[in-house]
C-alpha positions as CSV (number, residue, x, y, z in Angstrom):
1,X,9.6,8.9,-13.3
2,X,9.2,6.3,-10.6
3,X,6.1,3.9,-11.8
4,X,5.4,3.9,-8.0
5,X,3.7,6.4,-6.1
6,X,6.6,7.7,-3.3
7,X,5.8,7.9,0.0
8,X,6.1,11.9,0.5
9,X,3.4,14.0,1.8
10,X,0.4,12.6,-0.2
11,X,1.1,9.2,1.0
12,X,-1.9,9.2,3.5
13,X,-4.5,10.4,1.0
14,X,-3.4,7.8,-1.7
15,X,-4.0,5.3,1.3
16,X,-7.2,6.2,2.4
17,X,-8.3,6.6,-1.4
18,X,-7.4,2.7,-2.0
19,X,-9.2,2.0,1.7
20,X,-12.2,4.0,0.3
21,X,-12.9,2.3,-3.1
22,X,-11.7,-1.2,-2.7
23,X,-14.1,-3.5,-0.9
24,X,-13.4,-5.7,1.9
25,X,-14.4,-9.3,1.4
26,X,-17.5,-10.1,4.1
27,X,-16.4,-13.3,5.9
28,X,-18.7,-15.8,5.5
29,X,-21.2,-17.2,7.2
30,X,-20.7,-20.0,9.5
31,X,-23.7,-22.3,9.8
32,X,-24.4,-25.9,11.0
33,X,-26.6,-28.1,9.0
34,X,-28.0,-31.5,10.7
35,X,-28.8,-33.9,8.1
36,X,-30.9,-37.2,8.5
37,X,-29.2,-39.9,6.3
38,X,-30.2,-43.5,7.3
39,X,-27.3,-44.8,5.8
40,X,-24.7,-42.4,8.1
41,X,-22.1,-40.5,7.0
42,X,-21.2,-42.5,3.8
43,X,-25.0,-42.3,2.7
44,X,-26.6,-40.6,-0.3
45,X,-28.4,-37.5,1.1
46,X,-25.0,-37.2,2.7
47,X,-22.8,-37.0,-0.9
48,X,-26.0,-34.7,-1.6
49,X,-25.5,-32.3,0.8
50,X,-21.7,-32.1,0.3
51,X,-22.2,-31.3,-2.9
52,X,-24.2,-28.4,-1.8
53,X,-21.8,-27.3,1.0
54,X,-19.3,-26.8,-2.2
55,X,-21.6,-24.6,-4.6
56,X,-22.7,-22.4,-1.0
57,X,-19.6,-21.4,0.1
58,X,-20.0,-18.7,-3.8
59,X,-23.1,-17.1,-1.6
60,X,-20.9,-16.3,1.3
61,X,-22.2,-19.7,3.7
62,X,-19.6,-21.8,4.9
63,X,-21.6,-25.1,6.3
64,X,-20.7,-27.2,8.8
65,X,-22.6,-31.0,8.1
66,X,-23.1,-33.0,10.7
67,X,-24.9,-36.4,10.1
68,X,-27.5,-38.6,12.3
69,X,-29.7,-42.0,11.6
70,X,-32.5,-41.0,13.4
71,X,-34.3,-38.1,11.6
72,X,-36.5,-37.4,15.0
73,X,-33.3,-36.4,16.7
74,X,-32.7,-34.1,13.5
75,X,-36.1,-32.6,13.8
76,X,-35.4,-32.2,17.4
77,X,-31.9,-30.5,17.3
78,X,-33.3,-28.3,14.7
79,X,-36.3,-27.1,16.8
80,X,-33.6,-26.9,20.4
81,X,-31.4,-24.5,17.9
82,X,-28.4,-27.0,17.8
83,X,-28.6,-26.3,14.0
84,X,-29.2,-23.7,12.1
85,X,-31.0,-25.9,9.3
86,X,-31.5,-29.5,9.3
87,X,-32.1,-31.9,6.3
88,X,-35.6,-34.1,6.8
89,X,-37.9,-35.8,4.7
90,X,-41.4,-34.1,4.2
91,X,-43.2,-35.8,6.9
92,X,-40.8,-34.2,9.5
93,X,-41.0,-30.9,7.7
94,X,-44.6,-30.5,7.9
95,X,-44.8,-29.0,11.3
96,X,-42.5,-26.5,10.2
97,X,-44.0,-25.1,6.7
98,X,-47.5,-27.3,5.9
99,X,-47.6,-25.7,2.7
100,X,-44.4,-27.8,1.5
101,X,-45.2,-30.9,4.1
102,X,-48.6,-31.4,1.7
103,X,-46.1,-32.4,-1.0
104,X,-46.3,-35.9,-0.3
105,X,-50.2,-35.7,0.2
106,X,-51.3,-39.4,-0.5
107,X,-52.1,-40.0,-4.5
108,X,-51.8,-35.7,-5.1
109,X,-48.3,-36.2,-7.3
110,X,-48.5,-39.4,-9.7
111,X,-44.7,-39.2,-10.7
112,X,-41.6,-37.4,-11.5
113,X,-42.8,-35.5,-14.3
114,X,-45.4,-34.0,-11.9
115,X,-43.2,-33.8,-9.2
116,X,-40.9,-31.6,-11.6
117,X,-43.9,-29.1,-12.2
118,X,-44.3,-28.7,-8.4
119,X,-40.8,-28.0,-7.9
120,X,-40.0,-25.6,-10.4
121,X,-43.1,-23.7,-9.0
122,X,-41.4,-23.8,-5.8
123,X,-38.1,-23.2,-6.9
124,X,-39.7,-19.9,-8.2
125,X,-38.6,-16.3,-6.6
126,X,-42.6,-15.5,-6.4
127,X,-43.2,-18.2,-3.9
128,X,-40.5,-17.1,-1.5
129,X,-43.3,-15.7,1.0
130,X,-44.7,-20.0,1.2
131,X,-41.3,-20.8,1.7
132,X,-41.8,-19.3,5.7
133,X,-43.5,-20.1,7.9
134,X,-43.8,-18.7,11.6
135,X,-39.8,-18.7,12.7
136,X,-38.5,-21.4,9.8
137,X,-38.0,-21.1,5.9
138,X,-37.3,-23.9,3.3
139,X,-34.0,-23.4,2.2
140,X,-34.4,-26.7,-0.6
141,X,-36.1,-29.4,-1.8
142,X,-35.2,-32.1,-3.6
143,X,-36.9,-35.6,-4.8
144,X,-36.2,-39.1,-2.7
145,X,-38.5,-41.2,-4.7
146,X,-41.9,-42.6,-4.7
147,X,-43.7,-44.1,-1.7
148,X,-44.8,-48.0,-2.6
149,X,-46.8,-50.7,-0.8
150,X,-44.9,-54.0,-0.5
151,X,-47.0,-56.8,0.5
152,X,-45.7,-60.1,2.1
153,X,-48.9,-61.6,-0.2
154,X,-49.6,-61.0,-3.5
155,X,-53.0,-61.4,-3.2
156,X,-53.0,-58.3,-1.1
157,X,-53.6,-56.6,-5.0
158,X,-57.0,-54.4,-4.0
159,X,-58.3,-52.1,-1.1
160,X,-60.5,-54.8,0.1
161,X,-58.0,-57.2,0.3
162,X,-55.5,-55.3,2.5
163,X,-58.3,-55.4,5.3
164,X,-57.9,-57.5,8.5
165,X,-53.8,-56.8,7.5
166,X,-51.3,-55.6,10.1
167,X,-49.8,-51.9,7.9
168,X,-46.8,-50.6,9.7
169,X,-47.1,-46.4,9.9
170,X,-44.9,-43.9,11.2
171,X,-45.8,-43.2,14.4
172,X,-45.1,-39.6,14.4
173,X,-47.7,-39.1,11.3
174,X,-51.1,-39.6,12.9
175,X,-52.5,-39.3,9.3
176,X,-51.2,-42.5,8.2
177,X,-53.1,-44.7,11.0
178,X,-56.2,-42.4,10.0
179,X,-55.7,-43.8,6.7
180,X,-54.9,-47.0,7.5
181,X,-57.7,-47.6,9.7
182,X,-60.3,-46.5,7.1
183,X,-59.0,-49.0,4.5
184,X,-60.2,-51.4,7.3
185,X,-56.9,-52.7,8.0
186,X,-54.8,-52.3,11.2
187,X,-51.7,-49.8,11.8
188,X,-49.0,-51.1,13.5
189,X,-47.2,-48.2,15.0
190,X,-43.4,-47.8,13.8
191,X,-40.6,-45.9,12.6
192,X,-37.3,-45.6,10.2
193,X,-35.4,-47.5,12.6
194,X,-37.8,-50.7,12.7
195,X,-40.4,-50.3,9.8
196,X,-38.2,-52.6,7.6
197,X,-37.4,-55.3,9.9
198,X,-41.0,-55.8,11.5
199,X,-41.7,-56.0,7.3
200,X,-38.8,-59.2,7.2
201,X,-39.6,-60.6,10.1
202,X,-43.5,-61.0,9.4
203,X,-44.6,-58.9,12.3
204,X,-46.3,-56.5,9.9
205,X,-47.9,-57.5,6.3
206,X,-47.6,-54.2,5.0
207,X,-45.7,-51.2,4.5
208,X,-44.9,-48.3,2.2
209,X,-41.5,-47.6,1.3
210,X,-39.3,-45.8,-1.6
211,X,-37.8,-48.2,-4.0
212,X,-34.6,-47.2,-3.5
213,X,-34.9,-48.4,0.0
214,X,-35.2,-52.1,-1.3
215,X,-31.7,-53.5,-1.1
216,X,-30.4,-51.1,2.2
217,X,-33.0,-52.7,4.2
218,X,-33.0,-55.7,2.6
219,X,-36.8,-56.2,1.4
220,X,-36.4,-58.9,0.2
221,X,-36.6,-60.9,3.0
222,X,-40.2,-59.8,4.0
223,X,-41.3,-60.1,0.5
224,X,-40.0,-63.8,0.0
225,X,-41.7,-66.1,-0.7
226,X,-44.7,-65.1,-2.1
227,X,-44.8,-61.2,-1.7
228,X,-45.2,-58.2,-3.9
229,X,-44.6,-54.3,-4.5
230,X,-47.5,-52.5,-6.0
231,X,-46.4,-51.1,-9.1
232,X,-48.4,-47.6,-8.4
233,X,-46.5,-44.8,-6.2
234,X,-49.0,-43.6,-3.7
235,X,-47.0,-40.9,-3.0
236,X,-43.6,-38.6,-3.4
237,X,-41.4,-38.2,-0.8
238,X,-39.3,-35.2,-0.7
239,X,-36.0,-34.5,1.2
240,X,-36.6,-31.1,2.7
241,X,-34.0,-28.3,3.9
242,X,-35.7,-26.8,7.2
243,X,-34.1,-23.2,8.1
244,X,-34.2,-21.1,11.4
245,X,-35.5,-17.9,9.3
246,X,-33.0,-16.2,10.9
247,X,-29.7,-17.9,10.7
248,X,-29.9,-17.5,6.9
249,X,-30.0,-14.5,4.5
250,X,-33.2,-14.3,2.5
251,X,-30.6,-14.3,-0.8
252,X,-28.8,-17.2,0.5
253,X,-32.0,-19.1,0.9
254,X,-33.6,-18.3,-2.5
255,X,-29.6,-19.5,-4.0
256,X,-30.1,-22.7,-1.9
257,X,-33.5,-23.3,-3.8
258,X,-32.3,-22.6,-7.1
259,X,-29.4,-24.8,-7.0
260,X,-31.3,-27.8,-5.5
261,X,-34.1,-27.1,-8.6
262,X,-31.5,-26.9,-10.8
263,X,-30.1,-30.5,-9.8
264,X,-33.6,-32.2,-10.3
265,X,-33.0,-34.2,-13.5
266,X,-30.0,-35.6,-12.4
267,X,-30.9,-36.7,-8.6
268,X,-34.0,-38.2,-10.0
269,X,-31.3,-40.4,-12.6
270,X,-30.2,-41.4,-9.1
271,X,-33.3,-42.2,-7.6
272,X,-34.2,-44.6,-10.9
273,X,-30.8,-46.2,-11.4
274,X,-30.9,-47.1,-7.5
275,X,-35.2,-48.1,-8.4
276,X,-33.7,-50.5,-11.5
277,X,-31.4,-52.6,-8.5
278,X,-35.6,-54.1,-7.6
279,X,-36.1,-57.4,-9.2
280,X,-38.8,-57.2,-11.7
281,X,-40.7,-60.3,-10.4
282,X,-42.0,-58.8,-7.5
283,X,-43.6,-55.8,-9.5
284,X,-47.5,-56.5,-9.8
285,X,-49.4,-54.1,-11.8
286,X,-52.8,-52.7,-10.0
287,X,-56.0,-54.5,-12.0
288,X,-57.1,-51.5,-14.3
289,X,-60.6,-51.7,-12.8
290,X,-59.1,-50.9,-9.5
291,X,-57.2,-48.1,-10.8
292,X,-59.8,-45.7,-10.5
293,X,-61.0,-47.0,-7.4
294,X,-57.4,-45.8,-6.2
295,X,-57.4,-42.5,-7.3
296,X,-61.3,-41.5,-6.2
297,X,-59.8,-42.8,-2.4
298,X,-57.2,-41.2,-2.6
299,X,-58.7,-37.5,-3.5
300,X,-61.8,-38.3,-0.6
301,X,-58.7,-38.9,2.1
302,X,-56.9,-35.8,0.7
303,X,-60.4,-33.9,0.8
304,X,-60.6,-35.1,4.4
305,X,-57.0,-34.7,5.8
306,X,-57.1,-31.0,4.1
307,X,-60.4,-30.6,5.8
308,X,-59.0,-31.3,9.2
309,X,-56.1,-29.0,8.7
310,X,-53.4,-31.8,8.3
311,X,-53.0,-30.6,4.4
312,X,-52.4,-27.4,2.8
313,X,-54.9,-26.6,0.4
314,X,-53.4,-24.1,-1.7
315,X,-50.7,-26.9,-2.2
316,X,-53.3,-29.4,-3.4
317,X,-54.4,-26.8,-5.7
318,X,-51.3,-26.3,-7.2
319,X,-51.1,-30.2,-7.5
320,X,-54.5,-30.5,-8.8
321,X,-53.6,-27.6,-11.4
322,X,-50.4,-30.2,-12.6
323,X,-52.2,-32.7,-13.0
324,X,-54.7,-31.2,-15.2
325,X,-51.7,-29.5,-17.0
326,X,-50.1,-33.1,-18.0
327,X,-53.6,-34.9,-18.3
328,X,-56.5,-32.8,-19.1
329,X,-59.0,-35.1,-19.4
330,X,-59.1,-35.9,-16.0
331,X,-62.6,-35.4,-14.2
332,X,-61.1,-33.3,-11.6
333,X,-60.3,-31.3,-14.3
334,X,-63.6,-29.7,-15.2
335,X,-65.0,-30.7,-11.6
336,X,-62.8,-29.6,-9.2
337,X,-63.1,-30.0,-5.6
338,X,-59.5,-29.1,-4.6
């Protein structure tokens, strides 16, 4: 007997049978996905993202990257709905989910080992419902390194010294001037583009910027001769992947968040082969008896800002609980106030 079915009378019904049970493969989605890389197209939040595109296209997203160097043109096209998503750091993201923006809350995550705590909390299917806010979702996180003052004097070592000091700050992040001005010295309004250079050229004493920065912006020039980096992150910065809710299947985004989670020990290898490129002699350790002094200044501007409705307070409980988790004889530990 034939091993095929012949095409006689019963044809149709064998036709509509296979129809029936096998499934047709959804096409998938097609999405575009702005991405703030100061380097351009070659950079490494770039090579990140690619990466990313790859592993999507298994939960049915076929992404379309396009790059920019100015991440306030990112932000904008994002909000103007010429992206469906857009790649920013966390002070762009804040506006658009504060619960995540209060990641980089000054002093709230000492290092990577916290950071990873705060992630993996993130990362989590229970905290999908923080992961909205209004019309936008955060589709992925992932670390871009720690936030340190570089000084064009080492003598600039305390809080008291920095005063009288010209401190460039982002100009879209009103906080930083706030806390600027109360250290009693004087913010100089700038951004990505121009922070660096005013830095190398002298025009501004001051600044705070990720290690891994050092070399691409050439750093070294502001901090010649006789400058320093203050070996003491005041802050993480995150890279942050901003979603129009409804561009994106909740599945998708909660695949997105996984998979970035799940790449955390090795981007932050990254972060600290690109950190080891520093020269060690500008590194200046913070006087222990200032130490303290750091940390009490930082939790009174983090009190305030969350106060004022610029942080998220569940988030600087959840920091506040990490902390306590890693180093439980902290004060805030049995007194806390956030």
């Amino acid at each position: 007997m034939d091993r095929h079915v012949r095409r006689g009378p019963l044809w149709p019904f064998f036709a509509l049978l296979c129809s029936l049970t096998t499934p047709a493969l959804a096409e998938p989605l097609q999405r575009t996905i702005c991405v703030w890389d100061l380097v351009g197209n070659a950079g490494p939040t770039m090579a990140i993202m690619r990466e990313w595109r790859t592993e999507a296209l298994n939960w049915g997203l076929d992404a379309t990257l396009v790059v920019h160097t100015n991440e306030g043109i990112t932000a904008e096209e994002l909000k103007a709905g010429q992206c469906d998503a857009a790649v920013v750091t966390d002070f762009r993201s804040r506006p658009f989910n504060r619960y995540t923006g209060t990641i980089n809350a000054i002093g709230a995550v000492p290092d990577y080992e916290h950071l990873r705590l705060v992630m993996q909390v993130l990362a989590h299917p229970q905290s999908a419902d923080k992961m909205t806010q209004g019309p936008y979702t955060i589709m992925g996180m992932a670390p871009a390194g720690g936030a340190y003052i570089f000084v064009n004097d080492r003598e600039i070592n305390t809080l008291a010294k920095a005063a009288g000091k010209k401190f460039a700050v982002l100009e879209h992040d009103p906080m930083q001037a706030q806390m600027v001005a109360q250290m009693g010295a004087t913010p100089v309004a700038s951004d990505v583009t121009n922070f660096s250079s005013r830095f190398n050229n002298g025009q501004v004493d001051i600044i705070a910027a990720p290690l891994i920065v050092y070399n691409a912006l050439e750093l070294y020039r502001g901090l010649s001769p006789d400058g320093a980096i203050i070996d003491y992150p005041l802050l993480q910065i995150t890279l942050q992947v901003v979603a129009r809710s409804d561009r994106f299947t909740a599945e998708i985004m909660q695949q997105s968040r996984s998979y970035f989670f799940s790449q955390y020990d090795r981007y932050v290898q990254m972060l600290e082969q690109e950190a080891r490129q520093v020269d060690p002699k500008w590194m200046q350790a913070i006087p222990t008896s200032e130490k303290q002094e750091y940390e009490m200044t930082m939790q009174e501007a983090r009190i305030q800002l969350r106060d004022q409705g610029q942080y998220d307070g569940e988030m600087l409980t959840l920091q506040r609980r990490v902390r306590c988790r890693i180093d439980a004889g902290r004060s805030e530990c049995t007194n806390p106030q956030e």
